[in-house]
N, C-alpha and C positions, 0 to 999 in steps of 0.2 A: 637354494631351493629346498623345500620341504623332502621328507624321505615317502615317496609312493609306493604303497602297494597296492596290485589291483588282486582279486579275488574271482575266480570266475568256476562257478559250479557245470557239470557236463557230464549231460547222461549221452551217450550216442549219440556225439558230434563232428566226427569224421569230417565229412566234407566242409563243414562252417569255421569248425576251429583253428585252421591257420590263416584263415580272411580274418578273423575276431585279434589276434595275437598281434600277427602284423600291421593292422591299422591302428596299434596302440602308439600315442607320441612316445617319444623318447625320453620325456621328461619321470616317465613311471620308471623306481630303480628296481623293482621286481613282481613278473607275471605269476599266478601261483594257479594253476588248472586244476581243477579236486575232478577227479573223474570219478563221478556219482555210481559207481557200480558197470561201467562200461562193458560193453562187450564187443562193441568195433575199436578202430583205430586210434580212436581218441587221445590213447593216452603214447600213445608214438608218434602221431600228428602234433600233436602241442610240446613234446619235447623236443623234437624237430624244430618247432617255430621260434623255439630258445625260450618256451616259457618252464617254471618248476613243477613239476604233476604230482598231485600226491593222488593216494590213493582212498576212498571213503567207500564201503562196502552195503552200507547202512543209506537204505536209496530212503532220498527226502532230499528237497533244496537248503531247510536247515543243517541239515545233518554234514552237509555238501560246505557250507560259510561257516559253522562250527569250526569244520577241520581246519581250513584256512585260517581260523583264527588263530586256532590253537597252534600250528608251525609259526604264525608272526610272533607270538608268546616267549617263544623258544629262543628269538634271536637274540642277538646282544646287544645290534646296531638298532638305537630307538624309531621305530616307524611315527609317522606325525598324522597321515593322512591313507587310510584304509575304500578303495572302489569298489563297488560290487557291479561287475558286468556279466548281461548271459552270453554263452558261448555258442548261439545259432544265429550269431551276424545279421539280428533283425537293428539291433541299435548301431548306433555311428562311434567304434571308437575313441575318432581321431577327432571327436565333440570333448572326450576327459578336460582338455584342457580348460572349456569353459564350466562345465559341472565344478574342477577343484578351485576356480579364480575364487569364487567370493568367499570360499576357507582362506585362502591363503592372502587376498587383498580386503576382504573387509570382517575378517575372525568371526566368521558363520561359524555351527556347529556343525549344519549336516544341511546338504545338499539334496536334493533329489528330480531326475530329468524329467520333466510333464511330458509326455507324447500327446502334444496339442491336436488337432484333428487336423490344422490346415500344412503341419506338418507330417503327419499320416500317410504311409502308402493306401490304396484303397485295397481294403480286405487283410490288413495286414494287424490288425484287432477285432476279435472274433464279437459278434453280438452280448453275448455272455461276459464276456471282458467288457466291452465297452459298460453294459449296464452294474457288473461288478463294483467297477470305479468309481461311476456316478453315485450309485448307494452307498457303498464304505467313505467315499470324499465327503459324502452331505450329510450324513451320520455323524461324523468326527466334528463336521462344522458345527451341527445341533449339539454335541453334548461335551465339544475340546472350543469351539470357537476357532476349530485350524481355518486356513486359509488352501489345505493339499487340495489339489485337483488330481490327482492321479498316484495310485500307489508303484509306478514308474521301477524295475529293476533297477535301471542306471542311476548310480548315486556313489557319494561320496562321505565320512562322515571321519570326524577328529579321531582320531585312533582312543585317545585317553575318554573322551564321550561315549565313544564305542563299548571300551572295555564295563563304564559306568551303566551303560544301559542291562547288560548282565542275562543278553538274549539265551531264550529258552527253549524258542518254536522248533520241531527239527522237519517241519513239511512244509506243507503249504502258506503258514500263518506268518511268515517270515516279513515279510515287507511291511506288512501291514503292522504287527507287533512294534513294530522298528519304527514305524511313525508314530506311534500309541506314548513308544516311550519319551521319545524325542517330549511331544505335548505334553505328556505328565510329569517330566523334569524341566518343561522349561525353556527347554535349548533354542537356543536360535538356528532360524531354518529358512532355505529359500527355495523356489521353483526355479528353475531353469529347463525353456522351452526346448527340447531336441527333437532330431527327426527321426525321425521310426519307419522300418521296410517290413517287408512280407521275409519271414523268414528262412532259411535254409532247412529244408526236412520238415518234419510233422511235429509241435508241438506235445508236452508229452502231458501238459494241465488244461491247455483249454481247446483242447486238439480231441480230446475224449469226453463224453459226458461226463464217465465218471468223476475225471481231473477237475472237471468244470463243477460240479455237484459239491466235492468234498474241499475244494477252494473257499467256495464260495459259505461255508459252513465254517470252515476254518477261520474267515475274514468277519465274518458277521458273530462267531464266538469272542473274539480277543475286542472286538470295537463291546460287545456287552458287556464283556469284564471290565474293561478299563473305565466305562461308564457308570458303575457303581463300585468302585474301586477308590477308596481314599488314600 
């Protein structure tokens, strides 16, 4: 078996993060919790749950997969296959297994879980999100020709493709970046359907206007750079 790492960014996720931890298979050889600047339990609740917490003071979701990166960097034992999961137990875990299959059975580059609608809890994607997606997906299809329907947190992606992509975003533009490049190199990529719940606690991007505001400016900046970007 492939060497798993999952990644998981968490600003104030006390109650969700050892639901998220513990529904991870066991095929993942190690959990890595960056606690995004926390100020509850987060980061004794996920050590507790046996995953590795590091610490990221610098609040942003990149800032948050950076750090994660940067300890996989460090190790010695080669990682093959790099997850990025949120840590407020909206997505399904103990789905990884099918997000990493078509890496690991038909050498995809990069993965990423569609939160199809008939898979959907209701209310568990906000209006702004939903129309978020639709715009940045049809965008990317007008000027990448992708086939993304969803810029989805849960994903998976080659560790060595990872490193090549040579991400930079450190907030909001992180997903989206990350499909931008996938397109502009090439890599092979697929959707996989998962199912999506209403999530534990208050959302901290599309839970505010503001999150939702500067998202969505962030997502529709990196889709115009890449578009006149040779």
């Amino acid at each position: 078996m492939p060497n798993i790492k999952v990644i998981i960014p968490a600003y104030n996720e006390e109650a969700s993060i050892p639901f998220v931890i513990n529904a991870i298979p066991e095929i993942v050889d190690e959990i890595i919790v960056v606690s995004n600047n926390s100020t509850d339990n987060t980061e004794y609740n996920a050590k507790n749950a046996g995953a590795t917490v590091l610490i990221e003071n610098r609040k942003g979701y990149g800032f948050a997969c950076l750090k994660g990166m940067d300890y996989i960097a460090k190790q010695e034992k080669k990682t093959d296959i790099v997850v990025f999961l949120d840590g407020d137990f909206s997505d399904y875990p103990e789905e990884l297994t099918k997000i990493v299959q078509p890496i690991i059975d038909h050498n995809i580059d990069f993965v990423v879980g569609a939160r199809v609608k008939g898979l959907r809890e209701e209310g568990s994607m906000t209006v702004p999100q939903i129309f978020g997606n639709w715009l940045a997906t049809n965008l990317m299809t007008l000027f990448f020709r992708s086939t993304f329907t969803d810029l989805g947190p849960f994903r998976a992606i080659k560790y060595d493709k990872l490193l090549g992509l040579n991400m930079e975003d450190k907030t909001y533009g992180w997903t989206v970046e990350m499909q931008l490049k996938v397109l502009k190199q090439k890599l092979s990529y697929r959707e996989i359907p998962v199912n999506y719940r209403n999530r534990i606690g208050v959302s901290k991007v599309s839970g505010t206007i503001k999150g939702a505001i500067f998202a969505g400016i962030k997502i529709l900046g990196w889709i115009f750079k890449y578009s006149f970007k040779k």
